[in-house]
N, C-alpha and C positions, 0 to 999 in steps of 0.2 A: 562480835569477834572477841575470843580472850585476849585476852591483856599479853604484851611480850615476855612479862618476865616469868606467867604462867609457865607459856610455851618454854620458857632454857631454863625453869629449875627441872620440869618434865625429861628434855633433853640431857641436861647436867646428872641426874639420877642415873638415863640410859646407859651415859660413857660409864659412871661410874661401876654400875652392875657389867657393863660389858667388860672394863679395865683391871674388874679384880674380883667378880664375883659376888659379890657381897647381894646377897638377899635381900640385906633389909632395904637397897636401894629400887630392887626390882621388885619389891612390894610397894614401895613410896610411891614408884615412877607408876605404877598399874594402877594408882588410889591416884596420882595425879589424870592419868588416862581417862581415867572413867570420870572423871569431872568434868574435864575437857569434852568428854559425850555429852555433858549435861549440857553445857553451853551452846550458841549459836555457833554452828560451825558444817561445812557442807558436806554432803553426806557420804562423797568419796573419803575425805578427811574422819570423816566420823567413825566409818568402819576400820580403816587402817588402824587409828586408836585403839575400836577396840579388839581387835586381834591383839595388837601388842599387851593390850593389858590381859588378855586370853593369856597368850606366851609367858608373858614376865610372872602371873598369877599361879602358873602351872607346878606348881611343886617336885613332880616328876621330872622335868626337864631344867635339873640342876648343874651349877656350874661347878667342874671338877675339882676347881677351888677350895680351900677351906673356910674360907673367909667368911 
């Protein structure tokens, strides 16, 4: 299982990319994601990750922000 603080700097990126847009956090939070695949972790959890890191990775589906 990863480690807690894995899991809420992963989380702490999301708000932040959700909260104002900023890229380089939903690049960070998508490079944390996919680490989190690497780990031992169950496989419902595993795909959810990585979908988000699919999404947050997506360049196309940018936030209207300028941030």
């Amino acid at each position: 299982m990863p480690p807690s603080d894995l899991w809420a700097a992963t989380l702490s990126l999301l708000l932040i990319h959700e909260e104002t847009g900023c890229r380089h956090s939903a690049l960070n939070a998508a490079r944390l994601l996919d680490h989190l695949c690497d780990m031992e972790i169950d496989d419902d959890t595993r795909r959810l990750c990585e979908r988000a890191s699919l999404r947050l990775g997506n360049t196309e589906n940018q936030h209207a922000c300028a941030a």
